[in-house]
N, C-alpha and C positions, 0 to 999 in steps of 0.2 A: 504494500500500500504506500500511495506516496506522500500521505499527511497522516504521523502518525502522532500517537499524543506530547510528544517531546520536540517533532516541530513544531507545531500549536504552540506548547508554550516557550518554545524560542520565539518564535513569532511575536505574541502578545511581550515577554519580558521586554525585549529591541522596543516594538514601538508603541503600546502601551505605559499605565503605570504598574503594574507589574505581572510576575506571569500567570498570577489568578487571577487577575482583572482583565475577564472577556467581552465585558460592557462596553469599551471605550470605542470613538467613533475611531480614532487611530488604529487601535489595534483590529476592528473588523475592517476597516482599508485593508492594514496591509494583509490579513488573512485571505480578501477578495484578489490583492493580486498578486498570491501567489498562487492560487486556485487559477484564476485568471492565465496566468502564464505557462500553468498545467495542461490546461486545455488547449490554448495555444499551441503549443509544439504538440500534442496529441493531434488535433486536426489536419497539423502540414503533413502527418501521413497517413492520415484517416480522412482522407476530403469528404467521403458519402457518409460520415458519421453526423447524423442529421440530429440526432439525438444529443449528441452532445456538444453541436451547433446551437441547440436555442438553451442547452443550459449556460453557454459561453456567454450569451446576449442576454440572458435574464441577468446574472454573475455583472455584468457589467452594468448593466440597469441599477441595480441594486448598489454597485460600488457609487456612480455617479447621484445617487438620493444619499447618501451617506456622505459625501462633496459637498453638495449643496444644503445639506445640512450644517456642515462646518462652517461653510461660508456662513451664510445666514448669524449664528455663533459668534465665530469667533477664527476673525480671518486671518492673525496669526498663526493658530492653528493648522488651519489650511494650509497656506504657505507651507510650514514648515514641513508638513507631511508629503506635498507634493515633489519640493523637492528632493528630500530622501528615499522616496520610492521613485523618482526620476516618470511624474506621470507628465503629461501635456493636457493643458487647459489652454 
């Protein structure tokens, strides 16, 4: 499996406030795009994988309402997490 409980909480510990704090808008960022970038290179050799095409586009639906969440917030925040996951707005 490639998200197992010990990436989870590397995940959250990095970009949360800590590694049992799964609540945070950061830390379900950066969870979304590592998921996000799972799928991704799954697809460039699974093109007809249709199924795991619109879980890719919901995944990112979801990351982008959790953005503009932050913004809305607290636009330091934003910033900050944007640039350390390297996303484009």
């Amino acid at each position: 499996m490639y998200l197992t409980k010990e990436k989870k909480e590397e995940i959250f510990a990095k970009h949360g406030k800590s590694s049992t704090d799964t609540g945070s808008s950061e830390g379900q960022i950066a969870l979304f795009t590592y998921r996000i970038n799972h799928l991704t290179n799954h697809l460039k050799n699974n093109r007809k994988d249709f199924n795991t095409q619109r879980s890719l586009v919901k995944l990112v639906g979801k990351r982008r309402d959790l953005l503009n969440y932050l913004i809305k917030t607290d636009i330091t925040r934003y910033r900050a997490i944007v640039k350390e996951l390297g996303l484009r707005k």
